[in-house]
N, C-alpha and C positions, 0 to 999 in steps of 0.2 A: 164512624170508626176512628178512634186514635192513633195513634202515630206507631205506638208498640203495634199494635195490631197488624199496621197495612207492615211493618216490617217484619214481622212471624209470618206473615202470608209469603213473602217477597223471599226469607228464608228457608221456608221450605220446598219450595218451588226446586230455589238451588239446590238444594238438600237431594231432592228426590229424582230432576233431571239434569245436572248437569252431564258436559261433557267432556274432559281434561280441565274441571274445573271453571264453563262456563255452561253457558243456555244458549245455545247458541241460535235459537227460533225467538230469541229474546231482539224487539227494533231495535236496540240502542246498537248490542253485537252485531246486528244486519250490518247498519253505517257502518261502523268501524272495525271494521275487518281484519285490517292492519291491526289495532291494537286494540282486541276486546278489552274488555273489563271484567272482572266475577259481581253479581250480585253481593258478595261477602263482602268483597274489598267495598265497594260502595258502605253498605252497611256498616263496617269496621269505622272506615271514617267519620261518619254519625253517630257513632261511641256507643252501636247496637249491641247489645250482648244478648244471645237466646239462652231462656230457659233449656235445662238440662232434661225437662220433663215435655219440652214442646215438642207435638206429634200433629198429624193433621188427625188426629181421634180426639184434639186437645182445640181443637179452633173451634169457635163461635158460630154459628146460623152467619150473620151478616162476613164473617172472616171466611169462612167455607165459602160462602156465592163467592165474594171476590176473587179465591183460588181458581175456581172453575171459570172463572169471566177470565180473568189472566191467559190461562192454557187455551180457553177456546180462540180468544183475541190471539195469541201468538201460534195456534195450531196444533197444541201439544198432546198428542193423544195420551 
């Protein structure tokens, strides 16, 4: 999977659960509690831009497992 890929994966995620703008069942947000981060901002910095058409109806076989490996690994029903 390429890099656009795991980042449509990684943005919808945020897309679809955040909570004031994070994930908060996300490890990185566990640690750092004190100052989360958003998936976006990360992304933004990596000069991510998502299609205006990206939907989880729009992800690939290997990009969908990875979604549900994500939620399952962080717990997200």
């Amino acid at each position: 999977m390429n890099r656009i890929a795991v980042c449509e994966v990684y943005y919808l995620i945020e897309a679809l659960y955040n909570v004031g703008g994070i994930v908060p069942e996300r490890p990185l947000n566990a640690r750092r509690r004190a100052h989360p981060e958003s998936i976006g901002a990360q992304l933004a910095r990596m000069g991510f831009k998502p299609s205006p058409l990206l939907s989880i109806d729009r992800l690939d076989e290997e990009q969908h497992k990875y979604f549900r490996t994500l939620l399952s690994r962080w717990g997200i029903k």
